[in-house]
N, CA, C and O atoms as CSV, one atom per row, in Angstrom:
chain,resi,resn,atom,element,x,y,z
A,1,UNK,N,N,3.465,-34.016,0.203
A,1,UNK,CA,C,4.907,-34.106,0.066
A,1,UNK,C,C,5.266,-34.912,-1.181
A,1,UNK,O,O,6.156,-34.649,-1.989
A,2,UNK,N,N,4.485,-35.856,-1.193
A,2,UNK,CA,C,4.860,-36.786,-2.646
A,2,UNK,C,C,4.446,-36.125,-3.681
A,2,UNK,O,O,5.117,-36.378,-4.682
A,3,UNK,N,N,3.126,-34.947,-3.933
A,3,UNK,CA,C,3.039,-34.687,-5.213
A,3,UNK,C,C,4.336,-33.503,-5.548
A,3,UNK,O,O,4.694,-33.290,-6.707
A,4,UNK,N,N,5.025,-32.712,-4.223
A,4,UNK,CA,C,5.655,-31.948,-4.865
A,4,UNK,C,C,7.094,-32.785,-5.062
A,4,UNK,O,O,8.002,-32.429,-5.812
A,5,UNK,N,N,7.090,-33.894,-4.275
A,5,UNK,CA,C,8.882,-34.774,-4.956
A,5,UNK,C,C,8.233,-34.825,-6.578
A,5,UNK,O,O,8.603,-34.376,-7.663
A,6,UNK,N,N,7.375,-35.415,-6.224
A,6,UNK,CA,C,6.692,-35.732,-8.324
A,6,UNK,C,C,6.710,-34.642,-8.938
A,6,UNK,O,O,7.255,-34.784,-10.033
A,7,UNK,N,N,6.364,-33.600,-8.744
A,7,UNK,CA,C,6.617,-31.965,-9.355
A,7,UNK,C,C,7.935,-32.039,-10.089
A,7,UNK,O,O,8.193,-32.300,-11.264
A,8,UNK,N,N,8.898,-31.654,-8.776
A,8,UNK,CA,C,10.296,-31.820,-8.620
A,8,UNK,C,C,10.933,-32.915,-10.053
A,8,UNK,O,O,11.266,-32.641,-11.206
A,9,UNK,N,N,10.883,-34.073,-9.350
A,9,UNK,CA,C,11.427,-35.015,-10.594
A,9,UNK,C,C,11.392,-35.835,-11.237
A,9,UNK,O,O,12.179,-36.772,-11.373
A,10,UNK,N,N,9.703,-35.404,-12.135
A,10,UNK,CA,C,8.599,-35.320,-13.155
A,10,UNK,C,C,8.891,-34.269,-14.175
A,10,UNK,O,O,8.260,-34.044,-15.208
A,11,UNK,N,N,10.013,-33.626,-13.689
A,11,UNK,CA,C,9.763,-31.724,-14.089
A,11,UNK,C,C,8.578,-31.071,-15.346
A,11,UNK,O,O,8.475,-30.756,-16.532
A,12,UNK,N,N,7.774,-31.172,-13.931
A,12,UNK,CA,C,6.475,-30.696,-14.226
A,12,UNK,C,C,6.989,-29.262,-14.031
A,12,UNK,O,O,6.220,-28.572,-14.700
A,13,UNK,N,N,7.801,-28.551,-13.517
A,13,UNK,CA,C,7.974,-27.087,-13.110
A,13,UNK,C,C,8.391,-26.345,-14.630
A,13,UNK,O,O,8.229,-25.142,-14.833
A,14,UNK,N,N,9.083,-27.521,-15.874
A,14,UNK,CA,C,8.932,-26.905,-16.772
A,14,UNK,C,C,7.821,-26.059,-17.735
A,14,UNK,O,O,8.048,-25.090,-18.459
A,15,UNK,N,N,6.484,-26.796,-17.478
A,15,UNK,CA,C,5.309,-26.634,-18.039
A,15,UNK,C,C,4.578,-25.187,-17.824
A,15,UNK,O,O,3.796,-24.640,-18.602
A,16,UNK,N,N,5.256,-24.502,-15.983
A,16,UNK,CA,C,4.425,-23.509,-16.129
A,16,UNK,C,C,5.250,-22.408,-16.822
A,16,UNK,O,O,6.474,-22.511,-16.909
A,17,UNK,N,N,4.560,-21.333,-17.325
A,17,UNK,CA,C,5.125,-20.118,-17.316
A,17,UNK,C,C,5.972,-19.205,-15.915
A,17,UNK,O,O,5.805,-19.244,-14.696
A,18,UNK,N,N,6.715,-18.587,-16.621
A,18,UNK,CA,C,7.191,-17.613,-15.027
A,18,UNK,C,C,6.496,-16.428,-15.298
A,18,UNK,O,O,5.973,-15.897,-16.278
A,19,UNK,N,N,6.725,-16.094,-13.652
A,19,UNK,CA,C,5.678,-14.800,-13.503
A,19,UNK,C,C,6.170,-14.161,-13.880
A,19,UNK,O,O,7.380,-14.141,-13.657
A,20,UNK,N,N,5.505,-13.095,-14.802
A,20,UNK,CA,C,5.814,-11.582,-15.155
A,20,UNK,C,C,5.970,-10.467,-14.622
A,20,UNK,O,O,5.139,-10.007,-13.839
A,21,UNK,N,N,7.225,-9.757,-15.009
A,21,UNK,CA,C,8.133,-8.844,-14.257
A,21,UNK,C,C,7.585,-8.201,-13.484
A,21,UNK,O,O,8.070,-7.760,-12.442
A,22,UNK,N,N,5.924,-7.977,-14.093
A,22,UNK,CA,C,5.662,-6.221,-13.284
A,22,UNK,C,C,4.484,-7.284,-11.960
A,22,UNK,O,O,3.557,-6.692,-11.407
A,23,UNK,N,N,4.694,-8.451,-11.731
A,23,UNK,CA,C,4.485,-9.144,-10.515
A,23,UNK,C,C,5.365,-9.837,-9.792
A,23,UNK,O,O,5.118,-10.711,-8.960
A,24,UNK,N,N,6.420,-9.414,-10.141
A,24,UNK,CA,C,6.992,-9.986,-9.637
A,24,UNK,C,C,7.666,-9.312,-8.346
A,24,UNK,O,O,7.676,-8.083,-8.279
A,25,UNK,N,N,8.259,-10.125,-7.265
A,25,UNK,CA,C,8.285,-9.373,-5.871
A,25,UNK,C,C,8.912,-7.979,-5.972
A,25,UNK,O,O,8.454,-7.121,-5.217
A,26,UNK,N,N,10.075,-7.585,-6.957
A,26,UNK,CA,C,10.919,-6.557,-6.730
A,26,UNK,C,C,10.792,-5.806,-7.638
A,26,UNK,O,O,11.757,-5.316,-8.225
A,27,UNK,N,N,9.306,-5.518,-7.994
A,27,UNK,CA,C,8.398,-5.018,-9.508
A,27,UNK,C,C,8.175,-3.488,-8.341
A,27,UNK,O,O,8.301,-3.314,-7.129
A,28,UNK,N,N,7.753,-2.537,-9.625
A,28,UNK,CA,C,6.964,-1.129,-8.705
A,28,UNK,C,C,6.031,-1.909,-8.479
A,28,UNK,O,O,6.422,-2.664,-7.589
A,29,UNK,N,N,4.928,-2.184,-8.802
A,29,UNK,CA,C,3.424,-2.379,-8.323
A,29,UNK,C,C,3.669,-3.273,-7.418
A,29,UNK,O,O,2.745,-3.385,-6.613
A,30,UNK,N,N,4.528,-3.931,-7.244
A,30,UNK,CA,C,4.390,-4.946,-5.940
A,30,UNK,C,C,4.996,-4.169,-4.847
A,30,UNK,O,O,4.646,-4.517,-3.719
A,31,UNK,N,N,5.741,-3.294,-4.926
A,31,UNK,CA,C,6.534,-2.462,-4.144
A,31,UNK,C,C,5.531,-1.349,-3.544
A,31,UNK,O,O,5.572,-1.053,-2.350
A,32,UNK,N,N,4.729,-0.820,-4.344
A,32,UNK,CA,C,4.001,0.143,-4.295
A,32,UNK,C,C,2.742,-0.798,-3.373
A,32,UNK,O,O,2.145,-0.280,-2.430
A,33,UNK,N,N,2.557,-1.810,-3.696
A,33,UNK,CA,C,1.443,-2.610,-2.680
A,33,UNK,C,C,2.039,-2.517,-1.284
A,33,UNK,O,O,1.536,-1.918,-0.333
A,34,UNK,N,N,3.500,-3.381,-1.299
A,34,UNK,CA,C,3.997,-3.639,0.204
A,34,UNK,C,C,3.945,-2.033,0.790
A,34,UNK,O,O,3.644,-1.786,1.958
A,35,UNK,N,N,4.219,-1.200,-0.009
A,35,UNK,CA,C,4.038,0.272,0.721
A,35,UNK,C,C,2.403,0.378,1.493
A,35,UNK,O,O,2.273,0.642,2.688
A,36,UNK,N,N,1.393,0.153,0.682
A,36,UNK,CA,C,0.317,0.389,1.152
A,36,UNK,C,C,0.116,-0.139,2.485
A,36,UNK,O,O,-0.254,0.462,3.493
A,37,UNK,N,N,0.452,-1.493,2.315
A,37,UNK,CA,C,0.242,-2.315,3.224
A,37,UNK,C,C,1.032,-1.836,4.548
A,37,UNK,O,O,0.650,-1.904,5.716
A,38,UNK,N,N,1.865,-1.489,4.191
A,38,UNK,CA,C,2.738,-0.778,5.487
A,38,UNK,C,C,2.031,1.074,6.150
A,38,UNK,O,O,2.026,1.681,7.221
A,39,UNK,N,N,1.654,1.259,5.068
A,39,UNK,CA,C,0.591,2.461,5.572
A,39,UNK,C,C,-1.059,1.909,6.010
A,39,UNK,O,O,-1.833,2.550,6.721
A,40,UNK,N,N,-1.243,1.023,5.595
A,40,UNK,CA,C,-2.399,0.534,6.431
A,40,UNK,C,C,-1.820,0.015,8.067
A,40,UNK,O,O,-2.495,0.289,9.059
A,41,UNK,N,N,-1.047,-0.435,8.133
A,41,UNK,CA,C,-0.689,-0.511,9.255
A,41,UNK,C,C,-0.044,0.188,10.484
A,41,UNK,O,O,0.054,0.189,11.711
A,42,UNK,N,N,0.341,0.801,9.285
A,42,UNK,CA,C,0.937,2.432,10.599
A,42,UNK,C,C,-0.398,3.122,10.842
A,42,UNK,O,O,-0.588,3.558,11.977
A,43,UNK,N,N,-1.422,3.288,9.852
A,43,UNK,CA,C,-2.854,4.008,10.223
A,43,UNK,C,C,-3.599,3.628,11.549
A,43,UNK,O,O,-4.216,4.259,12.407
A,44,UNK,N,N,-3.142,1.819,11.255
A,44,UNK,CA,C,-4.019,0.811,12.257
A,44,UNK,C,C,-3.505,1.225,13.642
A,44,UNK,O,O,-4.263,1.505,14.571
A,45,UNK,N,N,-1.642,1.254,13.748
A,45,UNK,CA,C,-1.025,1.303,15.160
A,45,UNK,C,C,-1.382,3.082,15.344
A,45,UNK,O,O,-1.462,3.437,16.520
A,46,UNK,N,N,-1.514,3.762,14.689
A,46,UNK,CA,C,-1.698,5.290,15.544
A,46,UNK,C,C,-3.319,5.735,15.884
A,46,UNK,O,O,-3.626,6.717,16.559
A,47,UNK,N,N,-4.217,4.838,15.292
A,47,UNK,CA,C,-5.718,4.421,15.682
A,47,UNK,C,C,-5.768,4.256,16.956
A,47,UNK,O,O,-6.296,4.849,17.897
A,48,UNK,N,N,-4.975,3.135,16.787
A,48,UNK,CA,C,-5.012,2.386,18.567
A,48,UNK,C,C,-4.096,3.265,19.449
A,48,UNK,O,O,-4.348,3.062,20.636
A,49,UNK,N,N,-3.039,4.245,19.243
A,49,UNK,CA,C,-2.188,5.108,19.958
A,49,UNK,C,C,-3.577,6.159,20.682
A,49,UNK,O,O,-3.880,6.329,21.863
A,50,UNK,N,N,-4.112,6.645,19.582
A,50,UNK,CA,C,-5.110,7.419,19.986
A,50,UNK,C,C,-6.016,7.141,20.939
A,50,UNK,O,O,-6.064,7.803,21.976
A,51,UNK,N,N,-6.907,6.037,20.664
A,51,UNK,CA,C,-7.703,5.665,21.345
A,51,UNK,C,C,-7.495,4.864,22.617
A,51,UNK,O,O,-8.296,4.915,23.551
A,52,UNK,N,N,-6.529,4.213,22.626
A,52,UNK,CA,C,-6.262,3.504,23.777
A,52,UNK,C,C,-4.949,4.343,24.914
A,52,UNK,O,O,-5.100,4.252,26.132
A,53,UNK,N,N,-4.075,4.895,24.491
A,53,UNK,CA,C,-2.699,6.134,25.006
A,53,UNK,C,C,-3.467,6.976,25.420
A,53,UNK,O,O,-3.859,6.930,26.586
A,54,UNK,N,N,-4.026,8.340,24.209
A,54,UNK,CA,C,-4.497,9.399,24.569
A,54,UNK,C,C,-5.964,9.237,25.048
A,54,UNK,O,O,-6.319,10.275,25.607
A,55,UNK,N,N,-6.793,8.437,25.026
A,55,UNK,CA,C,-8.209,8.254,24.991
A,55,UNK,C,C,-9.151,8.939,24.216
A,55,UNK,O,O,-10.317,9.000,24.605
A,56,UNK,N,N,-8.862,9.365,23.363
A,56,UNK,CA,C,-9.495,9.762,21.720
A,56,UNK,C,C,-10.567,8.909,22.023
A,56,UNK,O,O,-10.366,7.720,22.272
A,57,UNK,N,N,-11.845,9.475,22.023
A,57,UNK,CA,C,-12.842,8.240,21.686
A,57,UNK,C,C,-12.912,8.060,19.732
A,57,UNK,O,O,-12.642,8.977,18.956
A,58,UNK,N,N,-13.383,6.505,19.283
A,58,UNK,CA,C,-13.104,6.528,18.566
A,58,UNK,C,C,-13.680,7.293,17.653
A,58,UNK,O,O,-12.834,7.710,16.861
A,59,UNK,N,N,-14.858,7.694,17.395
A,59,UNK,CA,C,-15.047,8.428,16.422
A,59,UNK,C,C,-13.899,10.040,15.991
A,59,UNK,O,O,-13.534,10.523,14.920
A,60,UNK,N,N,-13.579,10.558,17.948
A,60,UNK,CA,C,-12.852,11.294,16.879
A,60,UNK,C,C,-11.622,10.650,16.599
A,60,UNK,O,O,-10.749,11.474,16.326
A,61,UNK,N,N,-11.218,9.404,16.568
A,61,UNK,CA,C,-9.982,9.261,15.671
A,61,UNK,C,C,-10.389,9.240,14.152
A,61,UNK,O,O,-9.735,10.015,13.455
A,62,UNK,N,N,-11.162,8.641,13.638
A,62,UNK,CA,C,-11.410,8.090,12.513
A,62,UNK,C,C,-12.420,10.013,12.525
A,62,UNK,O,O,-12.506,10.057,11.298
A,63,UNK,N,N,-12.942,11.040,12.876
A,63,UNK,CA,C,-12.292,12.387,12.589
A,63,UNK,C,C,-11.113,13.424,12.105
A,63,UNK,O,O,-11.148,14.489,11.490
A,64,UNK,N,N,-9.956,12.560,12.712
A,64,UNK,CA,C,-8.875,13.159,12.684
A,64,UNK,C,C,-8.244,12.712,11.354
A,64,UNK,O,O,-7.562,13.443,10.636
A,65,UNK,N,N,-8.685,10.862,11.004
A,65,UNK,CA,C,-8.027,10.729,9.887
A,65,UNK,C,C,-8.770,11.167,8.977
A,65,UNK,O,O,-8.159,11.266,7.913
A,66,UNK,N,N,-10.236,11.594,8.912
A,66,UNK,CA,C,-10.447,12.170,7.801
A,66,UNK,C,C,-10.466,13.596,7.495
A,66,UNK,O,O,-10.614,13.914,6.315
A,67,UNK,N,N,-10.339,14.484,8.365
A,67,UNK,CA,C,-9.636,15.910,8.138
A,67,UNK,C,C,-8.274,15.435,7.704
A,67,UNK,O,O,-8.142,15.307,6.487
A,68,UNK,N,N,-7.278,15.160,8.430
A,68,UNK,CA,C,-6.298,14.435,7.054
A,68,UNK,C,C,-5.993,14.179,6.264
A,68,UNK,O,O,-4.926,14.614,5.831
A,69,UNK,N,N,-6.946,13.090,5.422
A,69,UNK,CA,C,-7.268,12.504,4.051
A,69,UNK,C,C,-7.718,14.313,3.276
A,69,UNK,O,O,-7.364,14.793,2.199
A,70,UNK,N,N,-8.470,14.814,4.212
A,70,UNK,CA,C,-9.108,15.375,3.507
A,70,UNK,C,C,-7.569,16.972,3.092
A,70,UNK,O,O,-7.195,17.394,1.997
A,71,UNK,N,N,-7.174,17.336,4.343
A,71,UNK,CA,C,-6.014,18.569,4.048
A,71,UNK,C,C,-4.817,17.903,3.016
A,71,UNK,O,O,-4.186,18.665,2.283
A,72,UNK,N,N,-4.535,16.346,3.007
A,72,UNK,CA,C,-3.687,15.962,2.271
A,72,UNK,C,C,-4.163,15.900,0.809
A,72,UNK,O,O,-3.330,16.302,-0.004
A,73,UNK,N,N,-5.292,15.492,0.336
A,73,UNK,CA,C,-5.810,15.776,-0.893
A,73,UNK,C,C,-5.891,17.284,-1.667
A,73,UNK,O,O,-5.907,17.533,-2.872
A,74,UNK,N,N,-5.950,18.473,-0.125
A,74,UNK,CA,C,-5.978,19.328,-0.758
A,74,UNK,C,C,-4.545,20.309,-0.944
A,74,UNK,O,O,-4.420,21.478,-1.310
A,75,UNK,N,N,-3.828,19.571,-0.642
A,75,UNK,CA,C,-2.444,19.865,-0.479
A,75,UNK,C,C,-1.698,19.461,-1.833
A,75,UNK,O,O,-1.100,20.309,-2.494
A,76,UNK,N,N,-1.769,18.047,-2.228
A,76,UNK,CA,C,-1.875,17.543,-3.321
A,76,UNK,C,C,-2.339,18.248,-4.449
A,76,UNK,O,O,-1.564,18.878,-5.169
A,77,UNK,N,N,-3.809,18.168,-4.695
A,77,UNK,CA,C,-4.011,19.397,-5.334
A,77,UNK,C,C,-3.591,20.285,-5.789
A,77,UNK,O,O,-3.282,20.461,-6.967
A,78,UNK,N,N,-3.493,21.195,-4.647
A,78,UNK,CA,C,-2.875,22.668,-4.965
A,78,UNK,C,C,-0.917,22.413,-5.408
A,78,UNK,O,O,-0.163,23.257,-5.894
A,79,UNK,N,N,-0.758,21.704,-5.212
A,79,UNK,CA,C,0.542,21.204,-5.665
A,79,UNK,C,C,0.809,20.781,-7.325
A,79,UNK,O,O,1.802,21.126,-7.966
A,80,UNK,N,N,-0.468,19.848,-7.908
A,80,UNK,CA,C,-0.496,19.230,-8.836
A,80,UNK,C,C,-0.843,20.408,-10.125
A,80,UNK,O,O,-0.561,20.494,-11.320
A,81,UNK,N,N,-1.661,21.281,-9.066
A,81,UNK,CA,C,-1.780,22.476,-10.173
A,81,UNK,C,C,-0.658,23.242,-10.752
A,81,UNK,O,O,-0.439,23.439,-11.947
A,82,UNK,N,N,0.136,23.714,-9.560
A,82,UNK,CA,C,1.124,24.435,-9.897
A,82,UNK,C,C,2.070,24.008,-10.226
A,82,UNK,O,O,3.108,24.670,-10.225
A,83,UNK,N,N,1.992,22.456,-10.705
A,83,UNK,CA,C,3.507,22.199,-11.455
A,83,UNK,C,C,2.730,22.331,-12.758
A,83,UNK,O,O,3.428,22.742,-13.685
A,84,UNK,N,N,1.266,22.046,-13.104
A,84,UNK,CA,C,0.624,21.836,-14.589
A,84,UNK,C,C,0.668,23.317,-15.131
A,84,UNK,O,O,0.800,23.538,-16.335
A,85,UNK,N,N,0.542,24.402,-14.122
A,85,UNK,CA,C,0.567,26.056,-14.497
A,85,UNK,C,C,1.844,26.252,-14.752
A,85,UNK,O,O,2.100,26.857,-15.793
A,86,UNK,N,N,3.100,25.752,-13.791
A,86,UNK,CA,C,4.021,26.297,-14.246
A,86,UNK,C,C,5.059,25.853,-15.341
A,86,UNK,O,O,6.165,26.306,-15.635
A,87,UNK,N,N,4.007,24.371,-16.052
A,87,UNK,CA,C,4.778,23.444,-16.747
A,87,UNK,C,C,3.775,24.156,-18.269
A,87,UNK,O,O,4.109,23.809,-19.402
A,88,UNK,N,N,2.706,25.038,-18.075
A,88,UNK,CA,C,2.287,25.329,-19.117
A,88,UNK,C,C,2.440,26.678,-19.849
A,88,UNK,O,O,2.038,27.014,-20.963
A,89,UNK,N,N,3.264,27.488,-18.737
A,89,UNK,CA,C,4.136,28.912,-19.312
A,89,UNK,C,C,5.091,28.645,-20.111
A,89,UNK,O,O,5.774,29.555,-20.581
């Protein structure tokens, strides 16, 4: 508590730099993290929906998410092509 009163009014807070924009909380890449993080966790709660609700044993959940991973990549894909084909007529 005393080193941050001394921080405070020492103003030592002049000395550091401020963080830079593209870290900063309301930056894309930080935005784009809290997203992840929120899809890791919806992955985590429909894991446990499966396995513990429906009784999915676990392997086939962690089945299901990777036919998933896997139809969404190829969905992607076939998507990414046809804007590059139809962006190259």
């Amino acid at each position: 508590k005393t080193d941050f009163i001394n921080f405070i009014s020492d103003q030592e807070w002049k000395s550091i730099e401020p963080v830079s924009s593209w870290f900063g909380p309301s930056s894309f890449l930080m935005s784009s993290m809290s997203a992840l993080f929120q899809l890791s966790m919806w992955i985590r709660h429909c894991h446990g929906y499966l396995t513990e609700t429906v009784g999915i044993p676990v392997w086939g959940s962690y089945a299901i998410f990777a036919l998933a991973t896997l139809f969404s990549g190829l969905i992607l894909g076939l998507v990414s092509e046809a804007l590059i084909l139809s962006l190259a007529q």
